[in-house]
KEDREN-667414 format. One record per residue (C-alpha): residue in one letter; x, y, z. Coordinates in pm, whole numbers, plus 32768, in hexadecimal, padded with zeros to 4 digits. Layout:
% residues N
{rec "a",{X,Y,Z}},
...
% end
This chain:
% residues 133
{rec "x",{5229,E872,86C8}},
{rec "x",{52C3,E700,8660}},
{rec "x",{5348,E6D2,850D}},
{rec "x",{526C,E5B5,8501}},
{rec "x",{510E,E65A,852C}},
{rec "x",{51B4,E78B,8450}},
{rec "x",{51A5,E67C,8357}},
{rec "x",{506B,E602,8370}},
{rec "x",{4FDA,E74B,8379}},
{rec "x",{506F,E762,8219}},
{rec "x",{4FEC,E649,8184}},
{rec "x",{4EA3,E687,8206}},
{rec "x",{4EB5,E815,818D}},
{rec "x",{4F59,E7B5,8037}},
{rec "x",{4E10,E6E5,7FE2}},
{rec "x",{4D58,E755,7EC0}},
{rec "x",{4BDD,E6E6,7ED1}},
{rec "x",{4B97,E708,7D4B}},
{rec "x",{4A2F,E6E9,7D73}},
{rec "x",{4A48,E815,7E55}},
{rec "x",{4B0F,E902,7D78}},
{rec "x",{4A72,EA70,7DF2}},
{rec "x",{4A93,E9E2,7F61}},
{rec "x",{4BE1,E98C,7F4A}},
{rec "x",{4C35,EABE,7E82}},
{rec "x",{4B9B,EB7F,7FB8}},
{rec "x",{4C6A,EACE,80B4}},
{rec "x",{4DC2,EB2A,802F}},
{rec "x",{4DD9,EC83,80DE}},
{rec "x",{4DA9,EBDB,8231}},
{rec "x",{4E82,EAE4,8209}},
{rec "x",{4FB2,EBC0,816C}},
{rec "x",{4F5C,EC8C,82B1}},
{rec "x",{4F61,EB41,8371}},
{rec "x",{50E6,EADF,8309}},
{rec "x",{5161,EC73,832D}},
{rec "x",{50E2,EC69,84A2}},
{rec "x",{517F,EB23,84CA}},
{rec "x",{52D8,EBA9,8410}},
{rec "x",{52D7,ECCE,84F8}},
{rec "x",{52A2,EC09,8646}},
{rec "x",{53BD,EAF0,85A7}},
{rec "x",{5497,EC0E,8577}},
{rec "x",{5474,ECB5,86DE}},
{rec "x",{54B3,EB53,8744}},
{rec "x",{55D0,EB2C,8660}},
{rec "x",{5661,EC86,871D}},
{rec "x",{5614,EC0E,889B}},
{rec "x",{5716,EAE9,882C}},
{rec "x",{5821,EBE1,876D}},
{rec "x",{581F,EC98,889D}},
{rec "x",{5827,EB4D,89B9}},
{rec "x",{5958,EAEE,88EB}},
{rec "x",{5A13,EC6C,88EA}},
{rec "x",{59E8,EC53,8AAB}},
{rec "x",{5A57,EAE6,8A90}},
{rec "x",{5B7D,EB22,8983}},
{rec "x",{5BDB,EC52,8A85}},
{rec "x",{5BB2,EB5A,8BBB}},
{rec "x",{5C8A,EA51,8B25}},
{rec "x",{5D8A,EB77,8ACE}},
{rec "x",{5DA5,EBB3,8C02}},
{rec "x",{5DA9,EA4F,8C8F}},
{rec "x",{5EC2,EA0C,8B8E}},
{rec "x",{5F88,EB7E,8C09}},
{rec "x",{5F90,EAEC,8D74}},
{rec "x",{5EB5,EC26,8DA3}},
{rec "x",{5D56,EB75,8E1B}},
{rec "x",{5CF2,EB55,8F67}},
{rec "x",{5DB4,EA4B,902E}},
{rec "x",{5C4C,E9CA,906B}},
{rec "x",{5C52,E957,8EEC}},
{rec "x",{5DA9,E893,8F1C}},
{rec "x",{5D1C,E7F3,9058}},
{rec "x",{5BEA,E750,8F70}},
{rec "x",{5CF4,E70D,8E56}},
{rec "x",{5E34,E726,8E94}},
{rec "x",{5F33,E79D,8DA4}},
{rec "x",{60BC,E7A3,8DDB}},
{rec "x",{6128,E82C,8C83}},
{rec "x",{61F3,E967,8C34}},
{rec "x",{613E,E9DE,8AFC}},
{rec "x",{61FF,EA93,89F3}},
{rec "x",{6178,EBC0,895D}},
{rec "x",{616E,EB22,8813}},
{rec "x",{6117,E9D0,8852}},
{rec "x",{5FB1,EA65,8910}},
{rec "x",{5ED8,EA54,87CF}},
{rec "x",{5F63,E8C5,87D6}},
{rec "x",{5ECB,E88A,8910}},
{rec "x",{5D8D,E94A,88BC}},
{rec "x",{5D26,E8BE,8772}},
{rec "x",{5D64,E76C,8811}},
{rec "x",{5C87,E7A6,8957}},
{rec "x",{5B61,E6CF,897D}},
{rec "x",{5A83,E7F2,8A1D}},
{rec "x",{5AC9,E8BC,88F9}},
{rec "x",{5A9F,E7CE,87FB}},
{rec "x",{5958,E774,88B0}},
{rec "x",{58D0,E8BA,886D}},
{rec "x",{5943,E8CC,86EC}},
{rec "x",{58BA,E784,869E}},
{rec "x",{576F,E827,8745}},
{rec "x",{5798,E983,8661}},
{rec "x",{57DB,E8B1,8506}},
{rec "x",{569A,E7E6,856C}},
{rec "x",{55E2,E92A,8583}},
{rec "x",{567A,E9CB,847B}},
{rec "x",{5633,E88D,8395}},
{rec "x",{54A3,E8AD,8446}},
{rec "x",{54B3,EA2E,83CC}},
{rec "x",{5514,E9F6,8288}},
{rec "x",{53DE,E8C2,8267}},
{rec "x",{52FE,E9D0,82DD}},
{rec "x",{533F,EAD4,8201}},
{rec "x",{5342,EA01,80D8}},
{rec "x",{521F,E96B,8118}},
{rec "x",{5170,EADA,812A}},
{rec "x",{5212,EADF,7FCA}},
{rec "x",{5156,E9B1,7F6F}},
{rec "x",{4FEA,EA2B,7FFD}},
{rec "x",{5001,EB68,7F65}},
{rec "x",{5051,EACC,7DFA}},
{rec "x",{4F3E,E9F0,7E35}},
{rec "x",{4E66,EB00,7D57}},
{rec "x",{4F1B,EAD1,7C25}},
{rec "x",{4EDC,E94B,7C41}},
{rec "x",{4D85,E974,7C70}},
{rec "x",{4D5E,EA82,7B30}},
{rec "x",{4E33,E979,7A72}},
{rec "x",{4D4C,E84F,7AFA}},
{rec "x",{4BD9,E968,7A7B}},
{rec "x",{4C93,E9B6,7924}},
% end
């Protein structure tokens, strides 16, 4: 799912009709069941991109090591004699790689949006006592 519709969803679930206390108070176990099904499908999400960026970073190693196919230095050629510890250089800096990070902090920043939002639905019980007292 898009950040963007993640956040509309949450305005429109973090609505309190006050005419409509008891319905509202009704509603909060569906919705905090809502935002953990949506955590948990964020997070395997979050996991399919940890793991596309451990087969790329190994990939790249390789390309780096002069160990890839010669295939992968016929679509981008590279005539440099890596040293052993100038590799993580070359790999932090790689565009593929960074790619895929930018993608994971994204997710990892959607994740985190989620699950506090769950937060928010499931305290949404001790606004709606506070709004009856």
């Amino acid at each position: 799912m898009k950040i963007e519709n993640i956040k509309e969803l949450i305005d429109t679930d973090k609505k309190i009709d006050h005419t409509q206390l008891d319905t509202e108070s009704l509603r909060i176990p569906e919705q905090a069941v809502k935002y953990q099904q949506l955590a948990h499908d964020e997070a395997l999400r979050l996991r399919f991109l940890e793991k596309e960026y451990n087969v790329a970073k190994y990939n790249r190693w390789m390309y780096y090591t002069g160990k890839a196919d010669p295939e992968a230095y016929s679509k981008e050629p590279f005539d440099h004699k890596v040293l052993k510890s100038d590799l993580n250089i070359f790999l932090d800096s790689d565009l593929i790689l960074n790619e895929i990070m930018d993608r994971i902090t994204a997710q990892t920043e959607k994740l985190k949006l989620v699950v506090e939002a769950g937060k928010v639905m499931q305290n949404k019980s001790f606004q709606i006592k506070n709004a009856l007292e």
